[in-house]
VOROVEX-956998 format. One record per residue (C-alpha): residue in three letters; residue number from 1; x, y, z. Coordinates in steps of 0.2 Angstrom, whole numbers, plus 2048, in hexadecimal, padded with zeros to 3 digits. Example, Ala and Ser with C-alpha at 12.3 -4.5 7.8 and 13.67 -1.06 7.14 Angstrom:
<pts>
<pt type="ala" seq="1" x="83E" y="7EA" z="827"/>
<pt type="ser" seq="2" x="844" y="7FB" z="824"/>
</pts>
This chain:
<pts>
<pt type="unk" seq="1" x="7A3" y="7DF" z="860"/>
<pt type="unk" seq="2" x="7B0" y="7E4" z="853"/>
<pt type="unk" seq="3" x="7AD" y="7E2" z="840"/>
<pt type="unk" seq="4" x="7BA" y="7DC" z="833"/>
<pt type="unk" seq="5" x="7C7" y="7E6" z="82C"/>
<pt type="unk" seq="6" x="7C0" y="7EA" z="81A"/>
<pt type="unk" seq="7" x="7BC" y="7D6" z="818"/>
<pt type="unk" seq="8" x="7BE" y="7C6" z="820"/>
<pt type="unk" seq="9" x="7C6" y="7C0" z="810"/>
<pt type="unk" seq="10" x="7CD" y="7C8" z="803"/>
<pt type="unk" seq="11" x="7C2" y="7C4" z="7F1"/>
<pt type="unk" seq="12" x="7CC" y="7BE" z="7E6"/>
<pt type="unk" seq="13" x="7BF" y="7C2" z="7D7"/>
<pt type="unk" seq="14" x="7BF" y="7D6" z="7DF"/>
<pt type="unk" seq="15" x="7BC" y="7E1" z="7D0"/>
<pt type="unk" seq="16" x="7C2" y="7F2" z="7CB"/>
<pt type="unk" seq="17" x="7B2" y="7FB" z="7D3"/>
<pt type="unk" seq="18" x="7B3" y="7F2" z="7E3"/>
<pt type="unk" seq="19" x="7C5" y="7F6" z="7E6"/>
<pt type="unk" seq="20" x="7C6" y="809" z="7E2"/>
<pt type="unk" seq="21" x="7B6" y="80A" z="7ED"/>
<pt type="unk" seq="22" x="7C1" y="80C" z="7FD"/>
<pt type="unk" seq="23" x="7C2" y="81D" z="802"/>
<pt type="unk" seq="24" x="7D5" y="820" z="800"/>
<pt type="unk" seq="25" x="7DB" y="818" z="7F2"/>
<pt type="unk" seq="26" x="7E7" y="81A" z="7E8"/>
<pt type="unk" seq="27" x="7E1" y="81E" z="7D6"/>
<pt type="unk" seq="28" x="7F0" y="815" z="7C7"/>
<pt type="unk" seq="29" x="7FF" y="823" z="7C3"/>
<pt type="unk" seq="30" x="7FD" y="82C" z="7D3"/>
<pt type="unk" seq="31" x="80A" y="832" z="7DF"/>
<pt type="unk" seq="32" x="80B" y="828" z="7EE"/>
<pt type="unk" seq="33" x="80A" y="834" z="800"/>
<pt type="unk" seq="34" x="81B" y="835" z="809"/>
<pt type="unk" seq="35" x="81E" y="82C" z="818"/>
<pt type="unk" seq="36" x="82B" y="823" z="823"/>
<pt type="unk" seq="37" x="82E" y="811" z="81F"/>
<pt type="unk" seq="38" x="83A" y="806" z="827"/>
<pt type="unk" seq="39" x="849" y="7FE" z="81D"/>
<pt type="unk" seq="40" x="849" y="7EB" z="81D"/>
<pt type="unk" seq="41" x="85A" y="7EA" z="81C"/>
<pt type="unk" seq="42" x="861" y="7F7" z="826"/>
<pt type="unk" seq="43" x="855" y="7FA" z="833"/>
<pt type="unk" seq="44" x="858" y="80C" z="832"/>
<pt type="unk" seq="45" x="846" y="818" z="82C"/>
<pt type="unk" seq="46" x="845" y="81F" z="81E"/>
<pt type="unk" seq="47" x="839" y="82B" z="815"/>
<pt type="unk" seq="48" x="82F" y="824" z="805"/>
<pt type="unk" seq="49" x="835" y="834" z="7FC"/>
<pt type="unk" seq="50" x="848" y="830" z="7FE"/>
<pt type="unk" seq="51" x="847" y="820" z="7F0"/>
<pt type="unk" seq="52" x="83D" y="828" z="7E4"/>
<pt type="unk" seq="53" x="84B" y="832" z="7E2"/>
<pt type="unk" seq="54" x="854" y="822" z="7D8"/>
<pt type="unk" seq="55" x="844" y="81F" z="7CF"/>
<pt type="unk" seq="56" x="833" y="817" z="7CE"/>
<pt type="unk" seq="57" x="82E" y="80E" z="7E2"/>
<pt type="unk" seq="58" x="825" y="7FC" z="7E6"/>
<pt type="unk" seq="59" x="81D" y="7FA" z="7F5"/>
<pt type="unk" seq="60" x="817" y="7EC" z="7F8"/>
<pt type="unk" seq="61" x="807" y="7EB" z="808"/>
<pt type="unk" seq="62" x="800" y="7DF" z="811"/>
<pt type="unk" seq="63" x="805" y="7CA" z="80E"/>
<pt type="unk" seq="64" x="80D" y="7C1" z="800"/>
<pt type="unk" seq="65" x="809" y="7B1" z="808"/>
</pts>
């Protein structure tokens, strides 16, 4: 049997205690790790490190819809 990732649902109601309860977030002001991403409008990788060389980075995880 496989259990849910983190939840069936995301809460929409989810405080501040229950969100920085995962293990490996992200506290506010700190520096996101480096890592490959892939360009959506070239294709072409790309390392996280390259663009905050023009200034402050959005990444945006998981769906918008």
């Amino acid at each position: 049997m496989t259990s849910a990732y983190n939840y069936e649902i995301f809460p929409l109601g989810m405080t501040d205690d229950e969100f920085t309860a995962f293990p490996d977030v992200l506290k506010t002001g700190a520096k996101a790790p480096d890592g490959v991403l892939i360009d959506v409008a070239t294709g072409e990788s790309v390392r996280l490190s390259d663009y905050w060389k023009n200034g402050p980075v959005l990444i945006e995880f998981g769906s918008i819809t």
